[in-house]
C-alpha positions in Angstrom: -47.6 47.2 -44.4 -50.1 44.6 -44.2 -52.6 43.0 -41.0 -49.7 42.5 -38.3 -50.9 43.9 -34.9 -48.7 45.7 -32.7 -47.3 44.2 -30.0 -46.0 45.9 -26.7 -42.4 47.7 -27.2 -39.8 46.9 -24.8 -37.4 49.3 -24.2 -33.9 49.5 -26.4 -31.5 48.2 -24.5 -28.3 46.1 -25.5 -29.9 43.2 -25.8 -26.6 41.3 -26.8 -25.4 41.4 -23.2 -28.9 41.1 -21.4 -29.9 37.5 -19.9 -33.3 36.3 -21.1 -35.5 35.5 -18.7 -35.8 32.3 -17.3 -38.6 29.8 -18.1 -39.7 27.3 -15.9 -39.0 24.2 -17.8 -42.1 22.4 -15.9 -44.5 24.3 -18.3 -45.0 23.5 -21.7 -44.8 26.0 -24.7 -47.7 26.1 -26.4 -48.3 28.1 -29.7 -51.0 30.9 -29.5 -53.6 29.5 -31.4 -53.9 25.5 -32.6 -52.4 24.2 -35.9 -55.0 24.0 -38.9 -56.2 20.4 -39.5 -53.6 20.4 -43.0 -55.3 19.4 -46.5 -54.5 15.8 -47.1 -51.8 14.9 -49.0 -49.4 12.4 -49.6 -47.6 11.9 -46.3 -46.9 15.4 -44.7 -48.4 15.4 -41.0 -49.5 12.4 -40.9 -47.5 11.9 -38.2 -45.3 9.1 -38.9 -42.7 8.6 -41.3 -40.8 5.1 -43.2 -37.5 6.0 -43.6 -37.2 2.7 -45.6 -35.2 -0.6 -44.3 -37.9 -1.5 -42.8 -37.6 1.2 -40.1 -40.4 3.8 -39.4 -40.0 6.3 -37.1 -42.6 8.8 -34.8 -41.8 12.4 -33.3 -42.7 12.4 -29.5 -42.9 15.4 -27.6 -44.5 13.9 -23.8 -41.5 13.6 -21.0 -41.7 12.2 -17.7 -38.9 14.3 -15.7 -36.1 12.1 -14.6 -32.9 14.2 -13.7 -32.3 18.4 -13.0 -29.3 20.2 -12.1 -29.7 24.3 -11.0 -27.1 26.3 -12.1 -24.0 25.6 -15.8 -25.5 26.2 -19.0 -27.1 28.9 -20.5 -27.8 31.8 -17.9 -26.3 29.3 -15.4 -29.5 27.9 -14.7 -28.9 24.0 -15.6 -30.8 21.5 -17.3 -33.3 18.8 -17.1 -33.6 15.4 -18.9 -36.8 13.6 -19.5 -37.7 10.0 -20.7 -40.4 10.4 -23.3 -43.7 9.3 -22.7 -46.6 8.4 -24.6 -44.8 6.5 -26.7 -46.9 5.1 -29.9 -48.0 1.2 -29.7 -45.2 -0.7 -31.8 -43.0 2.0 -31.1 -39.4 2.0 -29.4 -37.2 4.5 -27.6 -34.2 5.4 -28.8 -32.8 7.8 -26.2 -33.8 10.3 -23.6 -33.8 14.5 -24.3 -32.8 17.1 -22.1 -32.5 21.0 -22.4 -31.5 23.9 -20.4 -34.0 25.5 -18.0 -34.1 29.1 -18.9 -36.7 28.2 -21.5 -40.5 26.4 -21.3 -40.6 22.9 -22.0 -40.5 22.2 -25.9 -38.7 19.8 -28.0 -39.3 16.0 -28.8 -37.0 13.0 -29.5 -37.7 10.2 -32.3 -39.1 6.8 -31.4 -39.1 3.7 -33.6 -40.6 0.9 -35.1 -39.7 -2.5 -36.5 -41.3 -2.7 -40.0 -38.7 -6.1 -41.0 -37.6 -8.2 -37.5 -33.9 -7.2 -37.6 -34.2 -3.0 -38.0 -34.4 -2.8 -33.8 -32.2 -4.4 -31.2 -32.1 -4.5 -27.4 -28.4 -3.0 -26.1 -26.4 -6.4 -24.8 -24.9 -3.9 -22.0 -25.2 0.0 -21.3 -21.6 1.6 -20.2 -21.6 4.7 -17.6 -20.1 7.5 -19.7 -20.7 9.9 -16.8 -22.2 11.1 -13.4 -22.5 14.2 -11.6 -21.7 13.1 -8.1 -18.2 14.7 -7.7 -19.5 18.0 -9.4 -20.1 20.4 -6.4 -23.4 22.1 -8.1 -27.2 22.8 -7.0 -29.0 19.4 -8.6 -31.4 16.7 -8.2 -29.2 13.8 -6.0 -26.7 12.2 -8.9 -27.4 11.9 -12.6 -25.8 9.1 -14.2 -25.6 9.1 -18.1 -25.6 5.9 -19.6 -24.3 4.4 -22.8 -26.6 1.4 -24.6 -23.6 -1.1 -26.0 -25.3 -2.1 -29.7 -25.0 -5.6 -31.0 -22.5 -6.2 -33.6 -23.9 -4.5 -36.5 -26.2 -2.2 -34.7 -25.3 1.7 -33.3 -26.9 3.3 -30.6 -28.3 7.0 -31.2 -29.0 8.4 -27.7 -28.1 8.0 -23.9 -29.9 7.1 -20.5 -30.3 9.0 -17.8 -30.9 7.9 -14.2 -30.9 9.2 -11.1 -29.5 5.6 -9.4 -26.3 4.2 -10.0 -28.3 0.8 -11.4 -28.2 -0.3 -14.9 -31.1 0.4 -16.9 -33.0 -2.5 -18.2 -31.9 -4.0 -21.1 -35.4 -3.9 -23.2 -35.3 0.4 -22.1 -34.3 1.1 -25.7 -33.5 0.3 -29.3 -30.5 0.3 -31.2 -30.5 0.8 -35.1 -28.9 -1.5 -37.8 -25.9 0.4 -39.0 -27.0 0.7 -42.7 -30.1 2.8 -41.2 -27.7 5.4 -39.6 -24.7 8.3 -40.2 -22.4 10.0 -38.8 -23.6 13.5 -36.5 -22.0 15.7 -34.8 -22.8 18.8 -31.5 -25.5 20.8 -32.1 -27.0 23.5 -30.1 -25.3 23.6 -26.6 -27.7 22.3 -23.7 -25.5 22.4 -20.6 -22.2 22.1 -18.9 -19.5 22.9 -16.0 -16.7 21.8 -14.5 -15.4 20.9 -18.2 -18.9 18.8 -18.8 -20.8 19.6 -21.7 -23.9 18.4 -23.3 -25.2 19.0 -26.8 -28.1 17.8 -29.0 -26.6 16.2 -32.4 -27.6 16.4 -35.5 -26.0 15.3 -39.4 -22.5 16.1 -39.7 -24.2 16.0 -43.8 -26.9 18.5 -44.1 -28.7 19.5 -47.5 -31.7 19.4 -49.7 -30.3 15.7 -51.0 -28.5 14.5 -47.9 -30.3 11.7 -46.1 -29.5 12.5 -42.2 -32.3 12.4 -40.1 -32.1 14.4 -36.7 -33.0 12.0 -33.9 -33.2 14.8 -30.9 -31.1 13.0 -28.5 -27.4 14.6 -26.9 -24.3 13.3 -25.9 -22.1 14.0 -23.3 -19.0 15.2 -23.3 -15.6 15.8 -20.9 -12.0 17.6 -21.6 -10.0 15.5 -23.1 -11.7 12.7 -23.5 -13.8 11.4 -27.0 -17.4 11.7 -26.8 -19.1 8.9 -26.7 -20.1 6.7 -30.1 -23.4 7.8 -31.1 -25.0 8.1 -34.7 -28.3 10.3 -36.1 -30.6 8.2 -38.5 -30.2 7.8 -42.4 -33.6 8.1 -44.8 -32.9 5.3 -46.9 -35.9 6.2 -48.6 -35.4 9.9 -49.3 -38.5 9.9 -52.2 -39.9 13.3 -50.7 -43.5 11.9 -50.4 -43.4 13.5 -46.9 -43.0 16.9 -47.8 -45.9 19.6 -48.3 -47.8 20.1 -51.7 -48.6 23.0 -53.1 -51.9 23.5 -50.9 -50.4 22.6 -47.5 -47.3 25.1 -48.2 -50.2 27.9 -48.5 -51.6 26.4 -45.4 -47.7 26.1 -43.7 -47.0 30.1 -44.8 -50.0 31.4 -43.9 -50.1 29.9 -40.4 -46.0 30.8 -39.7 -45.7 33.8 -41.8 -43.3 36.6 -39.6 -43.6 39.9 -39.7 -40.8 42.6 -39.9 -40.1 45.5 -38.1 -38.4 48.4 -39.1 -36.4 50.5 -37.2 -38.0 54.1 -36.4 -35.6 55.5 -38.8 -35.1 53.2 -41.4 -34.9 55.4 -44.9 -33.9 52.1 -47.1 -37.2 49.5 -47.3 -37.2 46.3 -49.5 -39.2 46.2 -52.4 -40.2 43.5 -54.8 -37.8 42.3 -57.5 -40.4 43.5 -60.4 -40.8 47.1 -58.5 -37.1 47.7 -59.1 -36.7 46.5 -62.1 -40.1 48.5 -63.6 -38.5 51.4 -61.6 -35.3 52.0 -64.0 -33.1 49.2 -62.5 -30.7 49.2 -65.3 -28.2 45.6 -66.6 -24.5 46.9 -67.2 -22.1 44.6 -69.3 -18.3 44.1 -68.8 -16.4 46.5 -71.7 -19.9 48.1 -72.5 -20.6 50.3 -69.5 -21.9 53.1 -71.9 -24.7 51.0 -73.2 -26.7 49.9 -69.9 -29.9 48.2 -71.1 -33.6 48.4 -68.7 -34.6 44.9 -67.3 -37.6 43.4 -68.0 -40.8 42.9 -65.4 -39.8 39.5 -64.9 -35.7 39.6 -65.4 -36.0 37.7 -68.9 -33.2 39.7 -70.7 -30.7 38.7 -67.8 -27.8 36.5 -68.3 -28.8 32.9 -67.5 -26.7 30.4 -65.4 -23.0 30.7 -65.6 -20.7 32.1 -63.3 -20.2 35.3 -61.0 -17.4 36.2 -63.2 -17.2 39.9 -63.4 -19.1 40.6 -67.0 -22.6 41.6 -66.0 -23.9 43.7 -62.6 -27.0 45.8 -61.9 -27.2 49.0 -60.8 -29.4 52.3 -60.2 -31.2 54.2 -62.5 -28.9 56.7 -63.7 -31.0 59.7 -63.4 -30.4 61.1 -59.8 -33.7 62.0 -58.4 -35.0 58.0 -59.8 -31.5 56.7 -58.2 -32.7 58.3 -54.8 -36.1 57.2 -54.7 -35.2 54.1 -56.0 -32.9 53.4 -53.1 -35.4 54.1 -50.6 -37.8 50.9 -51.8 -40.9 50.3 -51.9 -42.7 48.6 -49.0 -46.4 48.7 -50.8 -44.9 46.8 -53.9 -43.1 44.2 -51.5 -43.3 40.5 -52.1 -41.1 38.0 -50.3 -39.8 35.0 -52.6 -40.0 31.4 -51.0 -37.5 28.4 -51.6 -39.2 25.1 -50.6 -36.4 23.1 -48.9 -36.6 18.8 -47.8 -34.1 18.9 -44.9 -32.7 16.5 -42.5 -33.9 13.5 -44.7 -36.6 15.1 -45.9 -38.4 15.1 -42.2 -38.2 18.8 -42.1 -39.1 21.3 -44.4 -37.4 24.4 -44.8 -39.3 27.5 -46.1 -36.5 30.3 -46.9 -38.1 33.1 -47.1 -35.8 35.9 -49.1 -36.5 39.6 -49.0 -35.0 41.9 -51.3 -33.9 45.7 -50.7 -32.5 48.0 -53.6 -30.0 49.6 -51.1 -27.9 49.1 -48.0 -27.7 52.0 -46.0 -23.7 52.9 -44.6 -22.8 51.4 -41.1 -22.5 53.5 -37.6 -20.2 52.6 -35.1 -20.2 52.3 -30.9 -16.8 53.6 -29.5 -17.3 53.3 -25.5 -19.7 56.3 -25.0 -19.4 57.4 -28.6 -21.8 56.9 -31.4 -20.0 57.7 -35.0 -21.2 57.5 -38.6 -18.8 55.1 -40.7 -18.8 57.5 -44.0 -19.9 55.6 -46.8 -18.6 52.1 -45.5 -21.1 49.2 -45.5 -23.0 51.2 -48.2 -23.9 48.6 -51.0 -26.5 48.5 -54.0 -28.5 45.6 -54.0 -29.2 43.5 -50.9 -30.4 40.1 -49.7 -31.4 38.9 -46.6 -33.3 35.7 -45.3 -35.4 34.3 -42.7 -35.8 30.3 -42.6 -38.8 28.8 -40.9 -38.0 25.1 -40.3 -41.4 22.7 -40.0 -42.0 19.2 -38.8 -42.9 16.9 -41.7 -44.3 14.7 -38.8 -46.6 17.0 -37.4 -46.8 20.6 -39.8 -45.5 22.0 -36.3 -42.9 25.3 -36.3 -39.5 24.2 -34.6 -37.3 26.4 -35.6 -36.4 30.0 -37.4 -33.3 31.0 -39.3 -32.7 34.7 -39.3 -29.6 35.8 -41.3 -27.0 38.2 -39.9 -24.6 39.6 -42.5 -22.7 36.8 -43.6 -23.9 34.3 -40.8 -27.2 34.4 -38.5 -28.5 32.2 -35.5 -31.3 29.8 -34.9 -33.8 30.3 -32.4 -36.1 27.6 -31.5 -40.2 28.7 -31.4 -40.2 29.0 -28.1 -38.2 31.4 -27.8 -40.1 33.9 -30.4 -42.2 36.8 -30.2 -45.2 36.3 -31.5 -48.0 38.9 -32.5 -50.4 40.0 -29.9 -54.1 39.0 -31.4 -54.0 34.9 -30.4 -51.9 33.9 -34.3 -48.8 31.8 -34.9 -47.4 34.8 -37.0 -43.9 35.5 -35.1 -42.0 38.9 -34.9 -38.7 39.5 -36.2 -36.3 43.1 -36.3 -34.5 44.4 -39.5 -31.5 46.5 -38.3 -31.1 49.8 -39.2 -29.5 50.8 -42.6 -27.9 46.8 -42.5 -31.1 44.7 -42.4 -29.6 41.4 -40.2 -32.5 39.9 -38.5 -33.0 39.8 -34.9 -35.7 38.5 -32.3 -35.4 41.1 -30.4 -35.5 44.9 -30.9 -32.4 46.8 -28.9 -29.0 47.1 -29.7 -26.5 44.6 -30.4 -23.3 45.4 -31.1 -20.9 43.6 -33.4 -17.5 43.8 -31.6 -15.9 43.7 -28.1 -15.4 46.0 -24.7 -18.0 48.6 -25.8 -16.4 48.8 -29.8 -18.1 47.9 -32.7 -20.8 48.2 -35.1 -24.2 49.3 -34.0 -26.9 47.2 -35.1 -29.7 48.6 -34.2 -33.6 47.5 -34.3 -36.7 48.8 -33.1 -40.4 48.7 -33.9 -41.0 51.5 -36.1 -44.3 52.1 -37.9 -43.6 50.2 -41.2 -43.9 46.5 -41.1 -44.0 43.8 -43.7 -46.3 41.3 -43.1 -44.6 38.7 -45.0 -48.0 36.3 -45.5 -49.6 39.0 -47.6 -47.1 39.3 -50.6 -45.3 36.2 -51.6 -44.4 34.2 -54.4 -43.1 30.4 -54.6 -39.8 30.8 -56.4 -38.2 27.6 -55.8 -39.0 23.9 -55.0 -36.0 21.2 -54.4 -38.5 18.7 -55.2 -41.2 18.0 -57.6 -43.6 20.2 -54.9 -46.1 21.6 -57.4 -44.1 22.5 -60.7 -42.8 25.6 -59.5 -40.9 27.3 -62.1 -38.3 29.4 -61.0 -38.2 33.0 -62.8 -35.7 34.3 -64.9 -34.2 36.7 -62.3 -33.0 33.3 -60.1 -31.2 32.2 -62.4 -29.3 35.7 -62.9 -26.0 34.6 -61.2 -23.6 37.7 -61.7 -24.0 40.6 -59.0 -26.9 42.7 -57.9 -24.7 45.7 -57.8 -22.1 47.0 -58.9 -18.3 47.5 -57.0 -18.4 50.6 -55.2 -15.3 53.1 -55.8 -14.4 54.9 -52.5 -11.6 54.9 -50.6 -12.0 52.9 -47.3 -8.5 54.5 -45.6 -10.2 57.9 -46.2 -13.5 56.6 -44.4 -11.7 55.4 -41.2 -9.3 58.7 -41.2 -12.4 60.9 -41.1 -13.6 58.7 -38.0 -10.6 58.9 -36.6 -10.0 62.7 -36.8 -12.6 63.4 -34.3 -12.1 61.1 -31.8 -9.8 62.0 -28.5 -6.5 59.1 -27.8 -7.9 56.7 -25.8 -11.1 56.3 -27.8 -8.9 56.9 -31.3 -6.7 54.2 -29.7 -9.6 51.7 -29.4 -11.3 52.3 -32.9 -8.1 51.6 -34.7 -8.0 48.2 -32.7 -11.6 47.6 -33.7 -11.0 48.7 -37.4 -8.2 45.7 -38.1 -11.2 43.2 -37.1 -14.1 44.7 -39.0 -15.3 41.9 -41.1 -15.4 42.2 -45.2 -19.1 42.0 -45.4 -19.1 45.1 -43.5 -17.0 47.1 -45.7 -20.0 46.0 -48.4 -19.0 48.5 -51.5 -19.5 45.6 -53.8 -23.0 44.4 -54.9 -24.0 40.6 -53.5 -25.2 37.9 -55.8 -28.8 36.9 -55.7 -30.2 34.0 -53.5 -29.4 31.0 -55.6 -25.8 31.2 -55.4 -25.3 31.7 -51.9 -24.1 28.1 -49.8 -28.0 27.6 -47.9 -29.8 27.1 -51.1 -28.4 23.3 -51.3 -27.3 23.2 -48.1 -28.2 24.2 -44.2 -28.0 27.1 -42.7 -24.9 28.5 -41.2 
C-alpha cells in the first residue's frame, strides 16, 4: 500500500545472532533529508526549554573527543566519551556523553542555564570513581572518570572524563539544586569489561504526568560496589506548552512516518477499526451468546469504560466465507491510530502509533534443523501491535523508535534504522509472519535458545503500509488540539473472544513426528513458551495496556 519505495533486500538470515556492522563513531549520523522549518507554535522546537525554578535547559549534540577504549561493549568494540561543544552563551555543562563504537556518532547531553542566581553551582571537589589503567584492553592511554562533589543542597547529574590523572577544574560544570532533580536509574548499556559497566540513565518515574527529565549523561559502575550518586532533572513546570500542536504533529508524522513490511507470505493484514466493524465484526454479551449484535462504523454501541471483566468480547462474522475473508484484513482500508504522548517531562513527545489486524495467524517453531507448524497455538482473533516514535521537544528531531514484540519490544535509536531509499526521513520496520512483532531488520529471529524456539520471521514482501497515508489522531494526553477519542477507545473488554482448543493436543501432534533427540529438546522448549504465545484469548484494545500512561517496556 501507499508511496514507500523499495529498498535493497538483504538476505534472510538469523539476524538475532548476526553482529551489526560497525560504525565509525568519528562520523556523524545524519538523517536523509533536512528537518522542515516546524509551524510556529507555542514552545516546541524552539530549542530551548524552562523547566521552571529558575532553570532552563538546551539539548547539545557537538562533542570534542576526549577518551576511547577498542574492544568490551557491544560487538566488543568499546566506547568513546566526548565533552560537548558548542555550548549556548549563558549555558552550563552538566556532564560529558559517551557511547559504544559500533554505531555513527549521534546522541546529545543537556546543558543549563541560571534563570534565578542559586539554580547552578560549581562542584567544591570532584572524586575519582574510576580509571582504566589496571584494565589490560586496546584504549586511548588511561580514562579517568570523575565525580563533581555538589554543594550542600545541590546534586550532580553527570561525570568527567579525562585522559590525565589531574582534577578537572572546578568551574568545568554545574550542579543542580536538589528541588530541580529526581531519582534515575541504568538505561541503555554503553560499555563494560572486566566487571566495569557504563550506562546512560534516565527516570526511575516515567509517564505522560511524571516530571523526570532525561539529562543524557551515564554512570559508571563496578561489581560490588554502589554506583555512584547521580540524579536526572525534574520539570517543575510540567504545563505542556512545549509539546506539538495540532499542525506541527501533521508536520512531526508526515516527516517520521514508517513504513511496514510484510512478509512474502503473510495471509493475515491489518485493517482499519471501521473496515472490520462495517465488515460483520459482531459484539457478544456474557449469558447472551445467542443474541450477538453488529457494531457500529464508529464503535458507538460498545460498552464504555469499566473493566476487562469477562461480560462483553468481539468476535468474527458468523457466516464462514465473511469469517475467512474477514481474517485476512484489509490493507486498502488501513488506517493507523496515533496517541499523542508528553514524556520525560514533557521534553519528548511520544507518537504511538497502533495498528490493528482482525487475526493472528498460529505460530511455527525452529527445532535444530527442523521447521514445524505449532497447530492452532498462538492463533488469536483480534490483535494489536505498536510502533513508538520518540521526538525532541527541543529540536522536532527523531531519537528514538519503539517497536513492540509480543508482550515486550526494544528500542532502537535513529541511527540505527533503515530508512527508505528516495533521500526521506520515513524509516523501515518488519511485521513477522502470522505474529506481527516489529523488527528493524528482515531475517529470522528466533524466540528461544540452542537452535529451539519460535520462528519469527520477517521479510520484505510486496504489501507495505505506508503508515503516513492513513492515520487518525485518536488520543492526546494533553490539551494538543481537542482530540476526541472515539467510542471504540474507550471499549475496555476483549477484542476476541477465548479460544477453545486443547493446547496438550497441539504439542502431542508436534511431538509425534519428531525423532528422540529433537522430541527431547522441543519438550524442554515447550515448558518455557511464554503465555502470550499460546494467544487463544482475544487482547484488549490499546488504552488499557501499561504504555498508554506510562513508558514503554
Amino acid at each position: 500500500m501507499g508511496n514507500c519505495l523499495s529498498t535493497s533486500d538483504p538476505s534472510h538470515e538469523d539476524v538475532s545472532k548476526k553482529l551489526p556492522k560497525a560504525l565509525p563513531v568519528d562520523a556523524a549520523f545524519k538523517f536523509p533529508s533536512p528537518l522542515p522549518n516546524f509551524t510556529r507554535g507555542d514552545g516546541f522546537a524552539k530549542g530551548t526549554i524552562d523547566l521552571g525554578g529558575g532553570l532552563e535547559v538546551s539539548q547539545v549534540s557537538t562533542f570534542n573527543k576526549v577518551w576511547s577504549t577498542y574492544e568490551g561493549g557491544p560487538d566488543n568494540l568499546g566506547a568513546t566519551f566526548f565533552e560537548p561543544s558548542s555550548i549556548p552563551a549563558g549555558f552550563s555543562i552538566l556532564g560529558y556523553y559517551a557511547q559504544p563504537n559500533n554505531r555513527k556518532l549521534f546522541g546529545w547531553v543537556l546543558t543549563a542555564r541560571d534563570l534565578s542566581s542559586n539554580t547552578l553551582k560549581p562542584p567544591v571537589d570532584y572524586t575519582l570513581v574510576g580509571n582504566t589503567e589496571s584494565l589490560k584492553i586496546k584504549q586511548d592511554g588511561t580514562g579517568y572518570f570523575w565525580q563533581p562533589v555538589p554543594p550542600d543542597g545541590y546534586q550532580a547529574v553527570g561525570l568527567i572524563v579525562t585522559n590525565s590523572s589531574q582534577k578537572p577544574p572546578l568551574d568545568k560544570l554545574r550542579c543542580i539544586r536538589s528541588d530541580l532533580t529526581e531519582q534515575c536509574e541504568a538505561d541503555t548499556w554503553i560499555w563494560g569489561t572486566n566487571g566495569v559497566n557504563i550506562s546512560n540513565l534516565k527516570p526511575t518515574t516515567r509517564g505522560t504526568q511524571a516530571t523526570g527529565v532525561y539529562v543524557g549523561t551515564f554512570t559508571w559502575q563496578t561489581q560490588n560496589s554502589s554506583p555512584p550518586s547521580l540524579s536526572c532533572l525534574k520539570n517543575t513546570k510540567l504545563d505542556f506548552s512545549t509539546m506539538p500542536n495540532g499542525s506541527q504533529i501533521e508536520e512531526l508524522f508526515q516527516t517520521f512516518s514508517p513504513c511496514i513490511y510484510f512478509h512474502p507470505d503473510e495471509e493475515y493484514l491489518p485493517s482499519s477499526v471501521t473496515w472490520y466493524f462495517n465488515n460483520g465484526a459482531l459484539l457478544y454479551k456474557k449469558g447472551e451468546e445467542s443474541k450477538p449484535i453488529p457494531i457500529e462504523s464508529n464503535g458507538s454501541n460498545l460498552p464504555q469504560g469499566g473493566s476487562n471483566d469477562g461480560s462483553y468480547w468481539l468476535d468474527l462474522p458468523i457466516d464462514k466465507n465473511g469469517k475467512e475473508r474477514v481474517k485476512k484484513g484489509d490493507l486498502r482500508s488501513t488506517k493507523v491510530y496515533l496517541h499523542i504522548k508528553p514524556m520525560l517531562g514533557a521534553t519528548f513527545t511520544d507518537i504511538s502509533i497502533w495498528i490493528f489486524y482482525p487475526f493472528n495467524g498460529p505460530a511455527k517453531a525452529k527445532v535444530k534443523f527442523v521447521n514445524l507448524p505449532l497447530g492452532r497455538i498462538g492463533e488469536h482473533i483480534g490483535d494489536w501491535e505498536h510502533t513508538t516514535l520518540r521526538i525532541s521537544n527541543f529540536t522536532g528531531e527523531l531519537w528514538r523508535v519503539f517497536l513492540s514484540q509480543h508482550s515486550g519490544g526494544i528500542w532502537i535509536d535513529a541511527c540505527d534504522l533503515e530508512f527508505q531509499d528516495g533521500g526521506n526521513n520515513k524509516f523501515v520496520a518488519y511485521a513477522s509472519l502470522h505474529g506481527h512483532a516489529m523488527y528493524p531488520k528482515p531475517g529470522l529471529v528466533l524466540q528461544g535458545d540452542d537452535g529451539v524456539g519460535i520462528r519469527n520471521d520477517t521479510g520484505k514482501g510486496k504489501k507495505v503500509l505506508d503508515t503516513g497515508l492513513g492515520y487518525e489522531v485518536i488520543a492526546a494526553e494533553y490539551d494538543g488540539g481537542g482530540v476526541v477519542e472515539p467510542p471504540w477507545v474507550k471499549y475496555f473488554r476483549k477484542w476476541g473472544p477465548k479460544i477453545d482448543y486443547n493446547v496438550d493436543d497441539e504439542v502431542k501432534s508436534v511431538e509425534r513426528i519428531l525423532p528422540g533427540l529433537l522430541k527431547k529438546a522441543f519438550v524442554k522448549f515447550v515448558k518455557k513458551i511464554p503465555d502470550e504465545v499460546y494467544g487463544e484469548d482475544g487482547p484488549t484494545g490499546p488504552k488499557l495496556k501499561s504504555n498508554w500512561a506510562g513508558d514503554e517496556s
